[in-house]
N, C-alpha and C positions, 0 to 999 in steps of 0.2 A: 443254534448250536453253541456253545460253550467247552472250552477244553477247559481242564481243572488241573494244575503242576504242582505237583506235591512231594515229597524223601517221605518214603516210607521203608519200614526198616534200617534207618540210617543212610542206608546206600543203594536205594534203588528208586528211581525216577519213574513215576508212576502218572501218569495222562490219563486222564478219565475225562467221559461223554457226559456233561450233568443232565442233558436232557434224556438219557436214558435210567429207567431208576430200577434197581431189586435183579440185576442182570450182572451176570460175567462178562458181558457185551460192553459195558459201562467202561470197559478198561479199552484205549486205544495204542500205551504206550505203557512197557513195563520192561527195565532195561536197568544195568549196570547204571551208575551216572558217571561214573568215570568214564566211561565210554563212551559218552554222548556230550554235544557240543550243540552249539548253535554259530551259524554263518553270520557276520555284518551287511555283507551286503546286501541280502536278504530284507536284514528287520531294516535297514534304511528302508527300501519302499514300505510296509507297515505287514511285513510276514516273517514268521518264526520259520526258520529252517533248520530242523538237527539233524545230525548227520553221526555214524557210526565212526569213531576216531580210530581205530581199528584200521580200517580202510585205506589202502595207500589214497585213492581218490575220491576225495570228500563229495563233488560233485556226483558222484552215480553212488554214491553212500547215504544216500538221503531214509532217513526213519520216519520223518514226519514235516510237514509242508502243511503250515496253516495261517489264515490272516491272522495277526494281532489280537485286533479287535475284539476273536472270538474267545482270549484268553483273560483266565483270572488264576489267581494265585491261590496257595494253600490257606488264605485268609476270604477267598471269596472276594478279594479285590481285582479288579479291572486291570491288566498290565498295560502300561506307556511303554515308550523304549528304553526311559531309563529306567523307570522298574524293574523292566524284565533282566537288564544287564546287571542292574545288583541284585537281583533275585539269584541272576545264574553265578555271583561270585560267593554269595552268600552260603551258598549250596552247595558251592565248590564242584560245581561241574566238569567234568574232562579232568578233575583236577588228581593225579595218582599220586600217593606215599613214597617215600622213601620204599617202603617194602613194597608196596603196589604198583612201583615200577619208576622210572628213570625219567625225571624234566628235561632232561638232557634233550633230548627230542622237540622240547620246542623252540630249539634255536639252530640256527643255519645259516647261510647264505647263497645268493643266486648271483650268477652273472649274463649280462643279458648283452650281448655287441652285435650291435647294427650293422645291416651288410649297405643299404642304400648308398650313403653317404661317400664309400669309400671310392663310388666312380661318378656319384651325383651329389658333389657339396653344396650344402647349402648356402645360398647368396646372403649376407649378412648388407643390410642395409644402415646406416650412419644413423647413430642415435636410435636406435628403432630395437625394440624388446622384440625379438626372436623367438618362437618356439623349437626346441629340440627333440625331435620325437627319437623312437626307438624302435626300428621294426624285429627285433630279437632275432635275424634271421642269420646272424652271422656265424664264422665257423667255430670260433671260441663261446658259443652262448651256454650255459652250464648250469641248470636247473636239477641235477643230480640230487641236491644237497637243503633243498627247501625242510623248513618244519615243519611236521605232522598238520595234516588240516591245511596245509597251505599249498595250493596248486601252482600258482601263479602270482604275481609280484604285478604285473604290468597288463594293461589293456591290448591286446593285441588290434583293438579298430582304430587306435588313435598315437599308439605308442607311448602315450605316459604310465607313469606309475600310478597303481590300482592298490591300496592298502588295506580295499573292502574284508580279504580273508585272514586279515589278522584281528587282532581282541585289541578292547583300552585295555590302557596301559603298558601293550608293547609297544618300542623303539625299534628305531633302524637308525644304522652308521652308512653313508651312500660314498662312493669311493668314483666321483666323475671324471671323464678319462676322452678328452675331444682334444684335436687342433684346429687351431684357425690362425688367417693367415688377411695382416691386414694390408691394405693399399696403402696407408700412411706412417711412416714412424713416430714413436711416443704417443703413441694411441692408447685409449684406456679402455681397458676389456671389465665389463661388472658381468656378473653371474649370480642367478636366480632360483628359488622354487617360487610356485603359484602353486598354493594347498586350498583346502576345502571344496566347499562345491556352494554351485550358483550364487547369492548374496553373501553369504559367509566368507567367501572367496579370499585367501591371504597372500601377501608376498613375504617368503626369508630371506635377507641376502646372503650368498655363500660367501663370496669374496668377489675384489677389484681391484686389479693391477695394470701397470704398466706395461707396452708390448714396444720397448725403447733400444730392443740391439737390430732396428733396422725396419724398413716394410717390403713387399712380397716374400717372406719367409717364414716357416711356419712355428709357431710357437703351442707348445702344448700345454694343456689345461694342468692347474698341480693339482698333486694329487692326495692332499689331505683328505679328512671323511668330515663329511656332513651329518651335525645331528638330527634325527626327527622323531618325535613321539607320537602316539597316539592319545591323546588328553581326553576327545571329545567324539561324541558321534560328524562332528561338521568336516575333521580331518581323516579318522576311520575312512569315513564311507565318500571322500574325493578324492581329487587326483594329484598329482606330484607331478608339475608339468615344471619341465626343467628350458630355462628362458637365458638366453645372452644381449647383449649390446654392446654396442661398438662405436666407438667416436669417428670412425671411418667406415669405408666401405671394405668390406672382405669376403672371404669363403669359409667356412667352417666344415670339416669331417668329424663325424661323433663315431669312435672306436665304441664305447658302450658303457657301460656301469657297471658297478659290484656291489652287493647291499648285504651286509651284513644283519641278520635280522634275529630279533632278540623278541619271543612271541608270548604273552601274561600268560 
């Protein structure tokens, strides 16, 4: 099997079967292409997933589900991942006019606040990089407001942040919002992301400060924004695992995050 992607008549996204020949059969995908999209975290494992944009929910919007592998382009070329990603910008998929409707809609933000923490802090150990997870399950959590195509922000099996269902070259501004509370005074608080995934794997530092008006009391995270992009498939499609340390021993509560998101 081979799938064939091609703009036919300008503006319509046309999939065809090349193992089928002299047939209407031949055609598996014939659609608007404004309308249609493709998922990342999908072509990370090596499968195209498009999905009707339309759709409040991208996931049960699916048009078409197929390996990689099995595609080639309007040139009869083979698609890699990044092919197909500049294929689809090239082509300007999902992509609407001015007259053909409003970008407005690919931008939003989410807020996601942890309920765990706030009767089970986490034990922050001396010197020791920390994970901060995020069970979203808190009363302020506020997913209202996401961009089109975008379900979710975060893993709900691990609580980090999941930036699979946005496109390259959108960013996010991340707005981190915890207290902690150290055993020692003039202690030094650093803060973290861990991006990408497996060997790729990176650290940003956010910021490091002082926690010097005393110890057992609790001092809260400030709250400037964090920037982060999506440059490459290695940060697309990993995680945003948000990490502290602490020169002393303490307790940490995570109230939760705010992320502004800004979607190609």
């Amino acid at each position: 099997m081979s799938y064939k992607f091609e703009i036919r008549g300008e503006n319509n996204l046309v999939i065809t079967d090349t193992t089928i020949v002299d047939s209407v059969d031949t055609i598996v995908l014939d659609m608007p292409k404004v309308d249609v999209y493709y998922r990342a975290k999908e072509l990370k494992d090596g499968t195209i997933f498009l999905y009707d944009k339309n759709s409040v929910n991208a996931s049960a919007s699916g048009v078409l589900t197929t390996p990689l592998a099995n595609c080639i382009n309007d040139l009869d070329v083979a698609f890699t991942k990044e092919s197909f990603i500049a294929w689809v910008y090239s082509k300007k998929l999902g992509f609407k006019t001015a007259t053909g409707g409003s970008v407005a809609d690919k931008n939003g933000f989410v807020d996601y606040n942890d309920l765990a923490t706030a009767t089970t802090p986490i034990n922050i150990i001396s010197d020791t990089w920390t994970d901060i997870p995020n069970d979203t399950l808190g009363a302020f959590t506020n997913t209202s407001y996401l961009p089109d195509g975008v379900t979710t922000l975060i893993n709900s099996a691990n609580g980090y942040l999941d930036f699979s269902e946005l496109t390259l070259g959108s960013d996010v501004l991340i707005r981190i919002d915890f207290v902690i509370n150290p055993n020692t005074n003039n202690s030094l608080l650093e803060t973290r992301y861990i991006l990408g995934q497996g060997a790729g794997e990176y650290s940003l530092p956010v910021r490091s400060r002082r926690l010097d008006s005393g110890s057992g009391i609790n001092y809260s995270s400030e709250k400037g924004s964090f920037y982060i992009y999506m440059g490459d498939i290695n940060t697309l499609g990993g995680v945003g695992k948000l990490q502290v340390r602490l020169s002393t021993n303490g307790v940490l509560i995570n109230n939760g995050v705010a992320i502004k998101i800004y979607k190609k």
